[in-house]
Structure formats: structure tokens, C-alpha cells
FIVO-892200 format. One record per residue: y, z, x of N, C-alpha, C in turn; residue in three letters. Coordinates in nm, 4 decimals. Layout:
{npy->Y; npz->Z; npx->X; capy->Y; capz->Z; capx->X; cpy->Y; cpz->Z; cpx->X; type->ALA}
...
***
This chain:
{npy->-2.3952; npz->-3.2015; npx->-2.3238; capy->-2.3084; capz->-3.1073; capx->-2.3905; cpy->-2.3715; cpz->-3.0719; cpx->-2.5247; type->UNK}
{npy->-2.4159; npz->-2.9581; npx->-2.5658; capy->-2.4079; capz->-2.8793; capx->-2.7038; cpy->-2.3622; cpz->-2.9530; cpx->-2.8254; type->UNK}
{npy->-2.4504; npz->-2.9640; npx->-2.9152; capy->-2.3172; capz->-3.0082; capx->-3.0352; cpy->-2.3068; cpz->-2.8655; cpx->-3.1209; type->UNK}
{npy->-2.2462; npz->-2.8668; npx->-3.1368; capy->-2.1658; capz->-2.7437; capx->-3.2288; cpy->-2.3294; cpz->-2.8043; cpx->-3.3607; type->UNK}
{npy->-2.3276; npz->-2.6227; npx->-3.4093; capy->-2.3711; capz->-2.6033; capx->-3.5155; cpy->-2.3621; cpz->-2.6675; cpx->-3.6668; type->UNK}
{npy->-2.4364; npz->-2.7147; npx->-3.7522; capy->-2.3628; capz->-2.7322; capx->-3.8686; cpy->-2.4156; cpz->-2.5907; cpx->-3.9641; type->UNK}
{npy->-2.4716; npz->-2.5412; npx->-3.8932; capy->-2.4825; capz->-2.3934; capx->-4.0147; cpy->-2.4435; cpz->-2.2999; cpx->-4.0412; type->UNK}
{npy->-2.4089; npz->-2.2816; npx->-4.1965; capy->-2.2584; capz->-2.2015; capx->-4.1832; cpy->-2.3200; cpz->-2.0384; cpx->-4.1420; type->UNK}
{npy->-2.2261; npz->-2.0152; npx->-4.1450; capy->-2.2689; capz->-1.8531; capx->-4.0817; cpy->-2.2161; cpz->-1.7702; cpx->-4.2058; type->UNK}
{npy->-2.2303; npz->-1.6634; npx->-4.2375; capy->-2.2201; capz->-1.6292; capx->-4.3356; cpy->-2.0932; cpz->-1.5637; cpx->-4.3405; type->UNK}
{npy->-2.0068; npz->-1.5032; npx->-4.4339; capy->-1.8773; capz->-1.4264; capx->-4.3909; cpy->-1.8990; cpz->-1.3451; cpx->-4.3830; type->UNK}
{npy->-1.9851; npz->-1.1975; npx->-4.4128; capy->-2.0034; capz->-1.1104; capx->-4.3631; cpy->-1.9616; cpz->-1.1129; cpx->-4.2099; type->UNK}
{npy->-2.0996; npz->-1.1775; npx->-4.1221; capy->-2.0987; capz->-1.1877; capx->-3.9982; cpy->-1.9869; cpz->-1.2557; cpx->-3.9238; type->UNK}
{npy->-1.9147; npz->-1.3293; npx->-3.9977; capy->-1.7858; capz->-1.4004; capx->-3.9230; cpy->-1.6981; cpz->-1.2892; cpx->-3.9396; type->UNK}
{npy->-1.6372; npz->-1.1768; npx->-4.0216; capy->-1.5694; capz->-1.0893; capx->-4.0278; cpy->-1.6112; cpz->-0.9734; cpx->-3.9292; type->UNK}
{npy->-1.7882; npz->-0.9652; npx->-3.9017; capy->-1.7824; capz->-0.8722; capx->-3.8063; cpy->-1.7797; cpz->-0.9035; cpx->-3.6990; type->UNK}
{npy->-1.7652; npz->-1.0239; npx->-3.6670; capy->-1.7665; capz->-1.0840; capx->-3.5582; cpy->-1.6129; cpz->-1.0936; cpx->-3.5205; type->UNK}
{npy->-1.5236; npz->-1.1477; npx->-3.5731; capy->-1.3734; capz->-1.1438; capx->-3.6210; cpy->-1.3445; cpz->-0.9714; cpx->-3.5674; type->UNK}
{npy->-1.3830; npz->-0.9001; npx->-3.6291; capy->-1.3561; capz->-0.7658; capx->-3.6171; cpy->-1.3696; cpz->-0.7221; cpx->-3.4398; type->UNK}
{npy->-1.5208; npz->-0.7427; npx->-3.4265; capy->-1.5539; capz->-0.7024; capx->-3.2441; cpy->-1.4477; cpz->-0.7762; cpx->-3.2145; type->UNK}
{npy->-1.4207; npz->-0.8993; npx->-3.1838; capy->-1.2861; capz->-0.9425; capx->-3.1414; cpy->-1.2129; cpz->-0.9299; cpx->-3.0901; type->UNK}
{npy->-1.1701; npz->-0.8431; npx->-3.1988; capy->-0.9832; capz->-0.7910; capx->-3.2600; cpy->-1.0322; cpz->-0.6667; cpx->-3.1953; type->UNK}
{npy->-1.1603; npz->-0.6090; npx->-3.1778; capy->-1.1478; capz->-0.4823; capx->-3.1145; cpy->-1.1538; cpz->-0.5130; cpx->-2.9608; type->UNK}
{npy->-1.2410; npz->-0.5875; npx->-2.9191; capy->-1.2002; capz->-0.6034; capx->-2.7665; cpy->-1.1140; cpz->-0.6724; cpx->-2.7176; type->UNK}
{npy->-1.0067; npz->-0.7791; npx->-2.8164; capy->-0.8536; capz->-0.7707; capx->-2.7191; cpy->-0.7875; cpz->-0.6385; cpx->-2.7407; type->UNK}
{npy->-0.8335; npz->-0.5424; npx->-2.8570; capy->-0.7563; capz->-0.4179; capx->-2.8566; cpy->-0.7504; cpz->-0.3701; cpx->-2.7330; type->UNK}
{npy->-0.9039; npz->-0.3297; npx->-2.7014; capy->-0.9261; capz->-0.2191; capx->-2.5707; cpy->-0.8991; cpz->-0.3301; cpx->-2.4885; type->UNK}
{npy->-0.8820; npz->-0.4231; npx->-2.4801; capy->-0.8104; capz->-0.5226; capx->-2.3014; cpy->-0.6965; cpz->-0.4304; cpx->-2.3271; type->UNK}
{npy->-0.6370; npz->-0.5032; npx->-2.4047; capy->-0.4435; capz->-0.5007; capx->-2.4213; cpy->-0.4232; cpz->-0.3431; cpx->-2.4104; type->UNK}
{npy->-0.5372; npz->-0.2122; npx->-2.4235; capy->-0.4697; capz->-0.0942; capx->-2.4047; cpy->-0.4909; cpz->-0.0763; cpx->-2.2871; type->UNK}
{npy->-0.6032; npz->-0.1065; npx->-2.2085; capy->-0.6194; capz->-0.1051; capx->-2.0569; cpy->-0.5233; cpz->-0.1365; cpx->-1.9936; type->UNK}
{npy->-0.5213; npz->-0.2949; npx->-2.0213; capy->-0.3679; capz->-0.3136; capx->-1.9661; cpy->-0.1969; cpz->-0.2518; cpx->-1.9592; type->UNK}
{npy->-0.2110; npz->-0.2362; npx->-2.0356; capy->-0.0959; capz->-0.0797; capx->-2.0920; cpy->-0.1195; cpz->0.0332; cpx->-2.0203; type->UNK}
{npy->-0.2401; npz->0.0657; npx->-1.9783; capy->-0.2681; capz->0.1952; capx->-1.9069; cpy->-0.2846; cpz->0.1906; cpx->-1.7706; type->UNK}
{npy->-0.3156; npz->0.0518; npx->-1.7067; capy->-0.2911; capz->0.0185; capx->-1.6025; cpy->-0.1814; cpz->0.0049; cpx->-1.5569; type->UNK}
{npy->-0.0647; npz->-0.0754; npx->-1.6189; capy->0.0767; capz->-0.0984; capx->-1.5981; cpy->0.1360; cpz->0.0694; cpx->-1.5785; type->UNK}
{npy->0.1163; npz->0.1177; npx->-1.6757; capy->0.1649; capz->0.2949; capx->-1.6746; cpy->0.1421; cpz->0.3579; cpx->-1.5677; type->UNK}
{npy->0.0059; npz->0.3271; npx->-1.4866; capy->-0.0505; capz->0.3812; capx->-1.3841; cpy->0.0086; cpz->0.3820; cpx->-1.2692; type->UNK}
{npy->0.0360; npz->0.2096; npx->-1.2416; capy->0.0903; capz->0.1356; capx->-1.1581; cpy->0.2186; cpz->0.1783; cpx->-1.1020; type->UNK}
{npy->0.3234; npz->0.2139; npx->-1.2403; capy->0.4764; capz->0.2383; capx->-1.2333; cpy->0.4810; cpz->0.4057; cpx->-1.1721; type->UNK}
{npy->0.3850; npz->0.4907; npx->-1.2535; capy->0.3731; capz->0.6199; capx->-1.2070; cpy->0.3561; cpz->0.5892; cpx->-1.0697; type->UNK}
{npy->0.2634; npz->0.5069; npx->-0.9956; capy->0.2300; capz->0.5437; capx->-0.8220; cpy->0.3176; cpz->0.4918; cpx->-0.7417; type->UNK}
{npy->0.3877; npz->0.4305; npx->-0.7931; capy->0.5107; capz->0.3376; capx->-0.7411; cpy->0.6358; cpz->0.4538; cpx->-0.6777; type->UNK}
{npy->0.6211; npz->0.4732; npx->-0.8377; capy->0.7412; capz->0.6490; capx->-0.8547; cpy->0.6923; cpz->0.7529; cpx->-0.7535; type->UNK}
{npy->0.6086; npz->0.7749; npx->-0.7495; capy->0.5325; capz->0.8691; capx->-0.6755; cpy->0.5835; cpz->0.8248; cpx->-0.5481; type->UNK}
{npy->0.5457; npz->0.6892; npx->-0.4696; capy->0.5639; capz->0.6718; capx->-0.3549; cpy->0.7029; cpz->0.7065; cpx->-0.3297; type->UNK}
{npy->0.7675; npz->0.6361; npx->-0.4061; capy->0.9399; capz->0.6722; capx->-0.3849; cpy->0.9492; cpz->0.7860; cpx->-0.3642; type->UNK}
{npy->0.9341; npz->0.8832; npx->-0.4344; capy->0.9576; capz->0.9897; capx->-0.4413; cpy->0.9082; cpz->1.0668; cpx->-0.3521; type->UNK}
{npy->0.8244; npz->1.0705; npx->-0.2809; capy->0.7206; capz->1.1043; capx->-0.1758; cpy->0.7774; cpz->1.0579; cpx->-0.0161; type->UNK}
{npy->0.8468; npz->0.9635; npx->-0.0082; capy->0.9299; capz->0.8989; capx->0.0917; cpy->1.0669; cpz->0.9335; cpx->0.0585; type->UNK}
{npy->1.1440; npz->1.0202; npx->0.0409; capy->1.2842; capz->1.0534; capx->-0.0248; cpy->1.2689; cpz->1.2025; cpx->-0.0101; type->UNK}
{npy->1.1162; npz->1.2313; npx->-0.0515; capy->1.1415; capz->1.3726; capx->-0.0156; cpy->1.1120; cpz->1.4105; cpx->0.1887; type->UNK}
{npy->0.9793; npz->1.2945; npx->0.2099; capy->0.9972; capz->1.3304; capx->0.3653; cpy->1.0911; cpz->1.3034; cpx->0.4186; type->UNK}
{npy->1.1727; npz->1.2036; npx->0.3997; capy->1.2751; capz->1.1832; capx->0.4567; cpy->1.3937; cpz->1.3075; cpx->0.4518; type->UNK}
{npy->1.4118; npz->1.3495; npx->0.3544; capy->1.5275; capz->1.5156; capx->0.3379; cpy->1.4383; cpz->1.6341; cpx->0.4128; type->UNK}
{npy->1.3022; npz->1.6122; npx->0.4306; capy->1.2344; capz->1.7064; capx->0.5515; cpy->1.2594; cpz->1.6800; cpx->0.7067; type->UNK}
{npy->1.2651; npz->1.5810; npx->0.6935; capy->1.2327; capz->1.4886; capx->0.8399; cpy->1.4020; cpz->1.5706; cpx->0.8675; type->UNK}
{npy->1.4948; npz->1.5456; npx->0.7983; capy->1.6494; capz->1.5695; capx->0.7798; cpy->1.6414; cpz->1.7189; cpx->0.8240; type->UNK}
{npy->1.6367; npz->1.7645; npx->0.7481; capy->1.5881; capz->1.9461; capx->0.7339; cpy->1.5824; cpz->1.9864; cpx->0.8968; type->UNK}
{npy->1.4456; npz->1.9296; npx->0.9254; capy->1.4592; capz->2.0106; capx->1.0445; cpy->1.5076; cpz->1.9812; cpx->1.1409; type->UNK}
{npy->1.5816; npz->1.8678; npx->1.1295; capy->1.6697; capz->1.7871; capx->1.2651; cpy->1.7653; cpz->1.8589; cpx->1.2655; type->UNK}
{npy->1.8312; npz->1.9028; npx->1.1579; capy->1.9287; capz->1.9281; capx->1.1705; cpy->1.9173; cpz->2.1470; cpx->1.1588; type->UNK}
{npy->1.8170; npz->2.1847; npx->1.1325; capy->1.7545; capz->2.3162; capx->1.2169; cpy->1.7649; cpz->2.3070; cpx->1.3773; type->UNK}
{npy->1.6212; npz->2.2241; npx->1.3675; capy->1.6587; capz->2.2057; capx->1.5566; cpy->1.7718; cpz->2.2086; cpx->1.6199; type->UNK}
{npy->1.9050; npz->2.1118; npx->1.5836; capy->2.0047; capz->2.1168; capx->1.6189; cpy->2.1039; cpz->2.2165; cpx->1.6195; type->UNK}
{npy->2.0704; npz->2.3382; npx->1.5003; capy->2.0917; capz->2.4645; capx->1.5064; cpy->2.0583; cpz->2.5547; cpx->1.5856; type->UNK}
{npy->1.9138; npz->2.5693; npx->1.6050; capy->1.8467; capz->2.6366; capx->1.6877; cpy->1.9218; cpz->2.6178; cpx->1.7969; type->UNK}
{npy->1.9027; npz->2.4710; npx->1.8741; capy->1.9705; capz->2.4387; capx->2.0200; cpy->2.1177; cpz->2.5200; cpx->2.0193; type->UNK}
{npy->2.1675; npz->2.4787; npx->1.9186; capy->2.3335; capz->2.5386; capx->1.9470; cpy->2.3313; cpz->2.6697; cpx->2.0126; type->UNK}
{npy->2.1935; npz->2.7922; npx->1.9427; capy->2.2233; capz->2.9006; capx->1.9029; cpy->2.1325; cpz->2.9541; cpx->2.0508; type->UNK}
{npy->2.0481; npz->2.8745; npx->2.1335; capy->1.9993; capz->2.8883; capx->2.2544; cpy->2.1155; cpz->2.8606; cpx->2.3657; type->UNK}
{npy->2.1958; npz->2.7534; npx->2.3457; capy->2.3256; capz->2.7569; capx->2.4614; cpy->2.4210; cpz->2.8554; cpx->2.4262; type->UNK}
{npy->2.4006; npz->2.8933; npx->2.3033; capy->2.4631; capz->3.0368; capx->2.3186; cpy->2.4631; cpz->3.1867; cpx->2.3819; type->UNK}
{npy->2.2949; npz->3.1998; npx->2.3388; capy->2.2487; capz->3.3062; capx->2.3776; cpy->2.1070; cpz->3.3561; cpx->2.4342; type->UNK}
{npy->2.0977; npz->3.1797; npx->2.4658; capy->1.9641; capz->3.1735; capx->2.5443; cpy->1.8378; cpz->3.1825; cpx->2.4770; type->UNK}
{npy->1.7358; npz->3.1708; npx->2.5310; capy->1.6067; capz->3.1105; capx->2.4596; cpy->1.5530; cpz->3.2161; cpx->2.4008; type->UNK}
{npy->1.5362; npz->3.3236; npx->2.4781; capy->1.4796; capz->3.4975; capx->2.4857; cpy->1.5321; cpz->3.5457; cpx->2.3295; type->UNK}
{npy->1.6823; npz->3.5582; npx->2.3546; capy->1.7456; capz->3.6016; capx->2.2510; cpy->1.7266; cpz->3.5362; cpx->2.1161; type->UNK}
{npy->1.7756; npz->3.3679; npx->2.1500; capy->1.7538; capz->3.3247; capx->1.9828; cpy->1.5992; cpz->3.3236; cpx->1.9144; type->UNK}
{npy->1.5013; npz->3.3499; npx->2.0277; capy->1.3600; capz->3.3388; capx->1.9940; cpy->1.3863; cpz->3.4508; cpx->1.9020; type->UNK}
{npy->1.4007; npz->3.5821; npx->1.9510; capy->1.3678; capz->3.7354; capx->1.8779; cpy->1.4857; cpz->3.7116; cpx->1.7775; type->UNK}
{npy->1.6056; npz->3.6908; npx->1.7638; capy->1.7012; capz->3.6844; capx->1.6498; cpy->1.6547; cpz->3.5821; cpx->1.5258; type->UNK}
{npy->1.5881; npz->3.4710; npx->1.5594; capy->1.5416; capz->3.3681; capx->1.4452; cpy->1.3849; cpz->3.3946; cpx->1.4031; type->UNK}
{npy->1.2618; npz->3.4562; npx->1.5228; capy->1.1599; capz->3.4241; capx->1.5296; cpy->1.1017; cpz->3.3178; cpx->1.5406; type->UNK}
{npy->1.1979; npz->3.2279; npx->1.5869; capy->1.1104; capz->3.1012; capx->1.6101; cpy->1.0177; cpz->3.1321; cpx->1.7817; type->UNK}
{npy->0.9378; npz->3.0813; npx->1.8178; capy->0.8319; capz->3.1322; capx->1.9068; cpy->0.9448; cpz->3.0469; cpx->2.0590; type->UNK}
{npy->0.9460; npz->3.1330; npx->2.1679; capy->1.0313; capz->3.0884; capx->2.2698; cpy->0.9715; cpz->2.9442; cpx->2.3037; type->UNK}
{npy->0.8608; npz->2.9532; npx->2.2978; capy->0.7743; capz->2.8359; capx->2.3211; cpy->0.8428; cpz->2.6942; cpx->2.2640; type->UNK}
{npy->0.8234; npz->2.7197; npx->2.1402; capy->0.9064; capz->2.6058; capx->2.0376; cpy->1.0397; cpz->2.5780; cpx->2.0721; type->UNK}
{npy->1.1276; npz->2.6663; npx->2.1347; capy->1.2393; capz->2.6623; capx->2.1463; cpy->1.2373; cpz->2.5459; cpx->2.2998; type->UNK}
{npy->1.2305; npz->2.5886; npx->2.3855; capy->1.1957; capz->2.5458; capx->2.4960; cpy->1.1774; cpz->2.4266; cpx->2.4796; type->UNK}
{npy->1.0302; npz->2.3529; npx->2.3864; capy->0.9747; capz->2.2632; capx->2.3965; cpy->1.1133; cpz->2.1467; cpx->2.3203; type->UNK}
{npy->1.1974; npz->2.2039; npx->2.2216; capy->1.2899; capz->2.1515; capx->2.1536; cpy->1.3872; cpz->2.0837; cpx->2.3153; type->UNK}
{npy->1.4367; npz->2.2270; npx->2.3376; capy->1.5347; capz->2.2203; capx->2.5000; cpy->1.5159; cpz->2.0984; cpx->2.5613; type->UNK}
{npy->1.3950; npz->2.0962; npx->2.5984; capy->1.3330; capz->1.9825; capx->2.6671; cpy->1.3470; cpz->1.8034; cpx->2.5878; type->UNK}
{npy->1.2949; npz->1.8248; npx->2.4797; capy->1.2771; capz->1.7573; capx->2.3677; cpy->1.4361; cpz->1.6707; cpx->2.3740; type->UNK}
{npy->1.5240; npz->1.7496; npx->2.3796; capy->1.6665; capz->1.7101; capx->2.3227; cpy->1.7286; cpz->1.6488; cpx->2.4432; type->UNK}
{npy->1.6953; npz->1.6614; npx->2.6028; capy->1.7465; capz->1.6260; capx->2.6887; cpy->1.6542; cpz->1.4835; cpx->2.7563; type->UNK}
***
């Protein structure tokens, strides 16, 4: 094991040394701060990102379920050209739902 120094170091150099320091727990401790910030933002994000597909996912279930109504009404032909949804889509729903 090392024995420790007995020569003093001068204070200049212990103050700039003292100083680098104090500056690199600065920049840790702001990293860390900017990481944590980061972290909470992507978190939020996800939430928010899952809350909104989910009111999409919603959206068009409950379209589709419109659409269908509006095909046992007046058939596929008709609600195709009255909504523009493509007869195709409609159909594939028809099917889809039974």
C-alpha cells in the first residue's frame, strides 16, 4: 500500500484542484438533473401516446359500428357512395363483425 505524501502541495494548486472538483460534481449533479427531466418527459410521452391510441382504437370502433348500422340500413352500395368509405372496406367490416 502507498504511503500518503508528506509534501505539502501548495494552496494555489489545492484550490485549483478544490475548484475542478466542485466543477465536476457540478456537471455530474446537472446531468443528473437532465437525465431525471428526460426520463419523466418519456414516461409522459408514453402515457400520453397510449391514451391517445387508445381514444383512436375507440374512434373507429365505434365508426365501424356506425358504418355497420348504416349498411343494414341501406346496404353496402348505398352507404359506400353516401359516406365514401370504399364498398370493399365496408364488406370486409360486414364480415369482420359476424
Amino acid at each position: 500500500m502507498p504511503r500518503p505524501s508528506r509534501r505539502n502541495i501548495p494552496a494555489d494548486q489545492l484550490a485549483q484542484a478544490r475548484a475542478h472538483h466542485a466543477a465536476l460534481m457540478d456537471a455530474l449533479a446537472q446531468r443528473s438533473l437532465y437525465a431525471c427531466r428526460l426520463a419523466v418527459a418519456e414516461e409522459k410521452r408514453d402515457k400520453t401516446l397510449a391514451e391517445m391510441d387508445a381514444a383512436i382504437v375507440g374512434a373507429r370502433h365505434d365508426l365501424t359500428v356506425a358504418e355497420l348500422r348504416l349498411v343494414s340500413l341501406i346496404g353496402v352500395e348505398a352507404a359506400s357512395e353516401m359516406t365514401g368509405t370504399a364498398a370493399v372496406e365496408l364488406r370486409r367490416a360486414m364480415k369482420d363483425a359476424n
